[in-house]
Kinemage of the C-alpha trace (Angstrom):
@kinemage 1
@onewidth
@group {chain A} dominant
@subgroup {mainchain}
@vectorlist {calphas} color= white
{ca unk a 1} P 40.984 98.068 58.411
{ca unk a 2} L 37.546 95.954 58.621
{ca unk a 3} L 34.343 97.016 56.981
{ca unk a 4} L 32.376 98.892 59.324
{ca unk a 5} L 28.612 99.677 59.038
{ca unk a 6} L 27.264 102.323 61.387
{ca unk a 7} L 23.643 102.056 62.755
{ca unk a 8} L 21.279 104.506 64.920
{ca unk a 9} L 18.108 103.743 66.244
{ca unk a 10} L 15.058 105.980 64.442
{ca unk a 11} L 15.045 108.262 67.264
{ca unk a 12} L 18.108 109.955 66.581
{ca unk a 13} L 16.322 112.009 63.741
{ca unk a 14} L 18.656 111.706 61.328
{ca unk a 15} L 15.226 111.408 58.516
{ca unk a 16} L 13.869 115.146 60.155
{ca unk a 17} L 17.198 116.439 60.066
{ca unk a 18} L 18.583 118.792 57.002
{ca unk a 19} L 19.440 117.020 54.098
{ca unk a 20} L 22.969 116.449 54.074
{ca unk a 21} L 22.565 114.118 57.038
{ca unk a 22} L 20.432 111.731 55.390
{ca unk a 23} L 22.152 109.469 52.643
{ca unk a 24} L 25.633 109.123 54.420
{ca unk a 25} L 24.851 105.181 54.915
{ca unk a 26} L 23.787 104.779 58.189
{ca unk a 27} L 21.343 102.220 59.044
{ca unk a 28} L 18.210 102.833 60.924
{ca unk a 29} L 16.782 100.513 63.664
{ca unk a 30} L 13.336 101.469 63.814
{ca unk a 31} L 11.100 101.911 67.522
{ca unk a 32} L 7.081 101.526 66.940
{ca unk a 33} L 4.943 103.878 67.905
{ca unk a 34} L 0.900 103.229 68.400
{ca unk a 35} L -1.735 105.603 68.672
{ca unk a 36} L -5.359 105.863 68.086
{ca unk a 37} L -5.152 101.989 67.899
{ca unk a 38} L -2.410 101.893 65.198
{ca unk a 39} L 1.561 100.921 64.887
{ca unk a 40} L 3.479 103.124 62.991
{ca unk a 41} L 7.420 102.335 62.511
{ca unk a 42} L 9.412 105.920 63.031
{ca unk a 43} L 10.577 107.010 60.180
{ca unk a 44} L 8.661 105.819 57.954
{ca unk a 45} L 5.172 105.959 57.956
{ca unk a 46} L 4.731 108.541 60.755
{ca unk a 47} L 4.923 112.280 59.989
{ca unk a 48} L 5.947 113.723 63.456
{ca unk a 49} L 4.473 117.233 62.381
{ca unk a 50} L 0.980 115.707 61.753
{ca unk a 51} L 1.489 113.405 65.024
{ca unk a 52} L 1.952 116.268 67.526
{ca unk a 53} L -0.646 118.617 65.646
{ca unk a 54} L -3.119 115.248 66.235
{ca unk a 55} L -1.747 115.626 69.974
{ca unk a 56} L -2.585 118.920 70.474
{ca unk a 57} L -6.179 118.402 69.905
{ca unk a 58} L -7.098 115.343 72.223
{ca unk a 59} L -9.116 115.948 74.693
{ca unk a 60} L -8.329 113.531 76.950
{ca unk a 61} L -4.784 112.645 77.064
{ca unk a 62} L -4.468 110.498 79.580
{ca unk a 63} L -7.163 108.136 77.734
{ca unk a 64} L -5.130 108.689 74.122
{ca unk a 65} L -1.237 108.330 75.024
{ca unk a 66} L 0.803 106.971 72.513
{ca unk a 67} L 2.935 104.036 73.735
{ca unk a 68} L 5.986 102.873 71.874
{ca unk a 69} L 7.329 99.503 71.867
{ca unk a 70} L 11.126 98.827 71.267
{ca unk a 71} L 12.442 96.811 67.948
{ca unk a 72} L 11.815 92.864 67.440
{ca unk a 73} L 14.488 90.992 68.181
{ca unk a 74} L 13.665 89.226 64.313
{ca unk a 75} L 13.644 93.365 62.876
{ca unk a 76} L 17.442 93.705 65.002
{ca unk a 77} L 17.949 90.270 63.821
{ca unk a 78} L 17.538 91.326 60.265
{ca unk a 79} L 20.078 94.232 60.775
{ca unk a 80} L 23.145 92.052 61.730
{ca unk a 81} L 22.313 89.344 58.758
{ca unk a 82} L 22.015 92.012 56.417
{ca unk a 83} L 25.341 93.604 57.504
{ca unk a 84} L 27.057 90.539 57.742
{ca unk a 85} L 25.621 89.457 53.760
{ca unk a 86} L 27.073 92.827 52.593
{ca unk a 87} L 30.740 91.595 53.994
{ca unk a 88} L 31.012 93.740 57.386
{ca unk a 89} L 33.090 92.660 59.736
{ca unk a 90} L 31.729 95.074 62.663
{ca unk a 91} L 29.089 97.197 63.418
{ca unk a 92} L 28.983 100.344 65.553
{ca unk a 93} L 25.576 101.073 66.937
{ca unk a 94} L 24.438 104.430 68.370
{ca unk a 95} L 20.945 104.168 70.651
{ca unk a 96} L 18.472 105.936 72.142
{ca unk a 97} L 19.377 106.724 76.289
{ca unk a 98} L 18.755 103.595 77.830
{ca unk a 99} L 16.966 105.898 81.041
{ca unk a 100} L 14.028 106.063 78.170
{ca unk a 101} L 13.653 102.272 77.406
{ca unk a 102} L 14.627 98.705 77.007
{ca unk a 103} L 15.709 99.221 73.528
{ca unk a 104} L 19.822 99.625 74.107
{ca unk a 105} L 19.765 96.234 76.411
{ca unk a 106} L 17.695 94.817 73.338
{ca unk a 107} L 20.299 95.969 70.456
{ca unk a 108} L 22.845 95.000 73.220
{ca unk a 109} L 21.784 91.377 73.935
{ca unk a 110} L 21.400 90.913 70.496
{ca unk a 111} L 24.838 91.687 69.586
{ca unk a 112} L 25.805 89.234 71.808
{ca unk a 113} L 23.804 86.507 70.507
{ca unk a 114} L 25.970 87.385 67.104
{ca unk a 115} L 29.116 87.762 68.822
{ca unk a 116} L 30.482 84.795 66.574
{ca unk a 117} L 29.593 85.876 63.425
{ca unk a 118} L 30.112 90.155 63.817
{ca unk a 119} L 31.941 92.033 66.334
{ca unk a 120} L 29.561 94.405 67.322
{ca unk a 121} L 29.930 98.075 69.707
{ca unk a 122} L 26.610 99.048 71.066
{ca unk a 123} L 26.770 102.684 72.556
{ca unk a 124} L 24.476 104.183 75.061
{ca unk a 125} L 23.640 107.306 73.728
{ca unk a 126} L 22.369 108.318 77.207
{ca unk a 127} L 20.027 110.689 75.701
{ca unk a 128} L 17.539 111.484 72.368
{ca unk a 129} L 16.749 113.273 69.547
{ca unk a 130} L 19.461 114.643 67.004
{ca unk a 131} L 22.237 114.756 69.662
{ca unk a 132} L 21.437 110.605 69.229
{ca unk a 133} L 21.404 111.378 65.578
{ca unk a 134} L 25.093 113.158 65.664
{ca unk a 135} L 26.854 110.502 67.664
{ca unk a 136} L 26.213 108.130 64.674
{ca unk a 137} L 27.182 110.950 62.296
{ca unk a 138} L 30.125 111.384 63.511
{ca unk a 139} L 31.096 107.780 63.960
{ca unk a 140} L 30.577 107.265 60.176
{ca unk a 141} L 32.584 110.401 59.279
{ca unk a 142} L 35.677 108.491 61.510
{ca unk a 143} L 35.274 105.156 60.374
{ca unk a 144} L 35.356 106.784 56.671
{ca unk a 145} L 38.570 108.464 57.419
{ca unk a 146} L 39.692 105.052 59.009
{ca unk a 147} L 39.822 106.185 62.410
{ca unk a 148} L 40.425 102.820 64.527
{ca unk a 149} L 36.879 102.063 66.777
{ca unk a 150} L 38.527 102.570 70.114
{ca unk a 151} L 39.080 106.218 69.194
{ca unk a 152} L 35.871 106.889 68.059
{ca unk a 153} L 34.826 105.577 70.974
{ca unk a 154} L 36.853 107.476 72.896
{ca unk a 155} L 35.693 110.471 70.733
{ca unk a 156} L 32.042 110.210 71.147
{ca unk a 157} L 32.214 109.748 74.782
{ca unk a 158} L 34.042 113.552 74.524
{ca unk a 159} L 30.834 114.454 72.993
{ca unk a 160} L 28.253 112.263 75.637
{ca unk a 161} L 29.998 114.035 78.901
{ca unk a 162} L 29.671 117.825 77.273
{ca unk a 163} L 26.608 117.983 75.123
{ca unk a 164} L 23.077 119.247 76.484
{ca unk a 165} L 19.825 118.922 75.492
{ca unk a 166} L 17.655 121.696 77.919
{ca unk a 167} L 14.255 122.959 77.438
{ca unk a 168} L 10.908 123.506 78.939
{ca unk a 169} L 7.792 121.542 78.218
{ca unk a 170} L 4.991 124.190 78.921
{ca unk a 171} L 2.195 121.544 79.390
{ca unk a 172} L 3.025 118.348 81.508
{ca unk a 173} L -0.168 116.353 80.977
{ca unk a 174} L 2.528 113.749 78.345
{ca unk a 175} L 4.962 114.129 81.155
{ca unk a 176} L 3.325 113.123 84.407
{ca unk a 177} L 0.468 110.393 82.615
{ca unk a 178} L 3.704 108.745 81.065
{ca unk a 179} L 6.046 108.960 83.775
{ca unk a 180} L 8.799 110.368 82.105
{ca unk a 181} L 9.906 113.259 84.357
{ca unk a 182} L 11.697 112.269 87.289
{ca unk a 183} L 10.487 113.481 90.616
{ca unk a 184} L 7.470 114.902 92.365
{ca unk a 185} L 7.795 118.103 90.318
{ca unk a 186} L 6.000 117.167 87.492
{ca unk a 187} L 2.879 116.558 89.995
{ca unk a 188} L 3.357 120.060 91.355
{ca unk a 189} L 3.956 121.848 88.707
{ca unk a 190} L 0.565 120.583 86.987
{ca unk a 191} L -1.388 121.820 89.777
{ca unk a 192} L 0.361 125.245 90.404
{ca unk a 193} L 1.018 126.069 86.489
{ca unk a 194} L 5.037 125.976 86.622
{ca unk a 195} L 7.244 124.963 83.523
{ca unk a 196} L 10.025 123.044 84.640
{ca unk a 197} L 13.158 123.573 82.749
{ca unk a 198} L 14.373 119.936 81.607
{ca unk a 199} L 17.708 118.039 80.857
{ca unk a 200} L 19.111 115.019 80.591
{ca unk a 201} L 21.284 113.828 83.795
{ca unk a 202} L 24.158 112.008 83.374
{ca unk a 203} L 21.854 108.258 83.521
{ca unk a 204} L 19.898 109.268 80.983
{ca unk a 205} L 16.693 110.115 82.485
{ca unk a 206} L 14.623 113.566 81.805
{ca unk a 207} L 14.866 115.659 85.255
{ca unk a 208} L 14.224 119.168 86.019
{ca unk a 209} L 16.729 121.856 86.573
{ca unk a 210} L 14.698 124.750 87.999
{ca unk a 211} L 11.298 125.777 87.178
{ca unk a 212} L 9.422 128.948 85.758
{ca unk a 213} L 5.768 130.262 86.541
{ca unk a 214} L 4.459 129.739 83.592
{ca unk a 215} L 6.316 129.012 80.118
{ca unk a 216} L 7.880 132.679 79.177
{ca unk a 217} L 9.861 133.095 83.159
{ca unk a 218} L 11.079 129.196 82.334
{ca unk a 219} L 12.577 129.906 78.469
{ca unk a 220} L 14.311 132.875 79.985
{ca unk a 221} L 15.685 130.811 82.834
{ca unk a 222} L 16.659 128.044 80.229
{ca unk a 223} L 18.271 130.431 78.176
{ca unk a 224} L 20.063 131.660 81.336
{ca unk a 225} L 21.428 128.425 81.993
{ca unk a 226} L 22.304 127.766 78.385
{ca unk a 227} L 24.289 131.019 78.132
{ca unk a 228} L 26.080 129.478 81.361
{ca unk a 229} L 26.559 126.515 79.766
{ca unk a 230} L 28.613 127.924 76.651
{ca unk a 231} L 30.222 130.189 78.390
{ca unk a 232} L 32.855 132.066 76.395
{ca unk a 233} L 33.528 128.667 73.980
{ca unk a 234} L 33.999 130.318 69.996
{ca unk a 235} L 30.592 129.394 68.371
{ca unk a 236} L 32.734 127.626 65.361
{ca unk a 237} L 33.529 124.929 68.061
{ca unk a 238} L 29.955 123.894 69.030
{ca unk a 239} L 26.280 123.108 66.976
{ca unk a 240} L 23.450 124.650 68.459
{ca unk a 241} L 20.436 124.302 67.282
{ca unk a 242} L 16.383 124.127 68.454
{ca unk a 243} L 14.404 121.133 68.750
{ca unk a 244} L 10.725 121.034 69.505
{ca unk a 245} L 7.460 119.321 69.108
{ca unk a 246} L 5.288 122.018 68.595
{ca unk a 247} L 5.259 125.467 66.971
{ca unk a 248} L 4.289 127.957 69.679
{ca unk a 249} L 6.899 127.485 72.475
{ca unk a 250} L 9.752 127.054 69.493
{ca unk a 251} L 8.168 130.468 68.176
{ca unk a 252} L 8.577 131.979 71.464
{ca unk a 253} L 11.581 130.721 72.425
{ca unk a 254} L 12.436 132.327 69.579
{ca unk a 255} L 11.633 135.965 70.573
{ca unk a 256} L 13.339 135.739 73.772
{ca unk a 257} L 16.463 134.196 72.849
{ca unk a 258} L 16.751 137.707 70.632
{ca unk a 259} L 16.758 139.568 73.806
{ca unk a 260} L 19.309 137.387 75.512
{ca unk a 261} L 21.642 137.435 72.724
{ca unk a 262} L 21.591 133.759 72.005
{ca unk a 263} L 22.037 132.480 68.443
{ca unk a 264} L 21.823 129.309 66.867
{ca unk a 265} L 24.620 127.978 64.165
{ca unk a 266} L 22.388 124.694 62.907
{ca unk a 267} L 19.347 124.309 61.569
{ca unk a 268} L 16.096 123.033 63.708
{ca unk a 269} L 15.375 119.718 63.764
{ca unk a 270} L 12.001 118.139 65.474
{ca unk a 271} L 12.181 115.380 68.221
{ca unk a 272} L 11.491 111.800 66.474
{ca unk a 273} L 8.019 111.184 67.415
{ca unk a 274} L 9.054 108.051 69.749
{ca unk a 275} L 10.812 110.652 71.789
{ca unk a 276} L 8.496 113.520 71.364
{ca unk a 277} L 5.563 111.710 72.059
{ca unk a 278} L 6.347 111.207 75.671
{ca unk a 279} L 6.629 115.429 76.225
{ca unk a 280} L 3.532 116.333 74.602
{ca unk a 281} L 3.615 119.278 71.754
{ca unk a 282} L 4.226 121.790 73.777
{ca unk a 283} L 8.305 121.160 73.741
{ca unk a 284} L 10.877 123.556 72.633
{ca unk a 285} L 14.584 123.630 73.831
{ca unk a 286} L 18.232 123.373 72.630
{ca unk a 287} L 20.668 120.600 71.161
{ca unk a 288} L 24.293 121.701 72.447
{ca unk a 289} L 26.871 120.052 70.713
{ca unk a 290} L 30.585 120.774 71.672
{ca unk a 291} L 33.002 119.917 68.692
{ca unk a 292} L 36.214 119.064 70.606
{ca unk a 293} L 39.348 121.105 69.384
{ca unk a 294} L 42.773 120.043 69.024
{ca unk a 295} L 43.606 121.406 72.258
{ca unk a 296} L 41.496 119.613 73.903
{ca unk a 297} L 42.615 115.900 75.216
{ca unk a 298} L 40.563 112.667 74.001
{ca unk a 299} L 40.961 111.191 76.836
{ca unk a 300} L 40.083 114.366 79.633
């Protein structure tokens, strides 16, 4: 079997996640983020905590938005050599969705450019934060147990067509001044004070399911739909877990997830802040991760 290095862009928060996650030997391409007039690289000079605290407090936001920028094709560059000094023969890349950015077709063309030297598979992740961050965790926990690529593959697409990532953003001003909500609701909602409840679709873009007036009516709705979601699934065969940028609608989420019965079997982990900039700090939803049984066929 050939040496095999896994990578994951930064925004998959595997360096905000627990522990464990952390020194498994994944690599990390890093996304830059600027604001206030500086470039930060995620991950490591950026505390996301202090960045969305920072963002709560601007006054104008549409005059101080953060803009990321995706990875240098000499910092990519630098990836493959390095792999390919350390003697791998292939590299399995996990990315942020490319419905949030050009950095997948960058990785991507890249890879091609070093299709000579490194076989390379570049996966569309087709969506953020620590779901990102679990694709690539799981790819290095089957190319440890020798698990052939086409198979884990195979596997992680299992994982891409099930998992969810749903939540409410209960201030759109990041939203609508960055573009990153699909549709005329974001525009609406500002004006009439509704929380749209938020997902992924299935081209990686953030849309909204339904809406709420105002952000309590849209948490229960989300937790609604994430109860519909799980159905009757054993909680042993799926991670949930919260993710959020800031404190108040995670802390209220909270309270109202008691009511409906909903609990979480992972620990919280905060959006990256390349991905969290873009909603604001005012984020708080669920990471739904199914964990496919033996039942259940690869290839359905």
């Amino acid at each position: 079997m050939s040496k095999r290095l896994v990578m994951c862009t930064s925004t998959g928060c595997i360096e905000y996640a627990p522990e464990r996650y952390r020194n498994l030997g994944i690599e990390i391409i890093r996304v830059h983020l600027n604001f206030k007039g500086k470039e930060y690289l995620e991950g490591l000079d950026l505390d996301p905590e202090d960045l969305y605290k920072q963002m709560e407090n601007v006054s104008d936001v549409k005059k101080t938005l953060p803009h990321t920028s995706i990875p240098t094709y000499e910092e990519v560059a630098a990836k493959f050599d390095e792999a390919i000094a350390k003697g791998y023969d292939e590299i399995i890349c996990i990315c942020i969705s490319s419905g949030l950015g050009g950095t997948y077709n960058q990785i991507r063309l890249i890879a091609e450019d070093y299709k000579d030297k490194i076989k390379a598979t570049i996966i569309d992740s087709k969506i953020t934060c620590f779901i990102e961050g679990y694709l690539a965790i799981k790819a290095k926990e089957l190319v440890d147990q020798d698990v052939p690529t086409e198979t884990i593959v195979k596997e992680l697409n299992w994982i891409m067509k099930r998992r969810e990532f749903i939540g409410i953003d209960s201030r759109l001003d990041y939203l609508i001044f960055n573009g990153r909500l699909k549709g005329a609701s974001a525009f609406f909602g500002k004006l009439m004070s509704i929380a749209p409840v938020i997902h992924f679709n299935e081209k990686g873009e953030i849309v909204s399911l339904t809406t709420g007036l105002g952000e309590r009516k849209a948490l229960h709705k989300t937790c609604d739909i994430l109860k519909d979601i799980i159905k009757d699934r054993d909680s042993k065969d799926y991670l949930l877990l919260h993710t959020y940028t800031g404190k108040h609608p995670l802390d209220l989420l909270k309270i109202i997830e008691k009511k409906e019965g909903i609990k979480c079997n992972h620990e919280d982990v905060i959006m990256s802040p390349v991905s969290g900039c873009h909603n604001g700090p005012w984020l708080a939803g669920y990471l739904y991760i199914p964990l496919r049984r033996e039942d259940e066929p690869l290839d359905d």
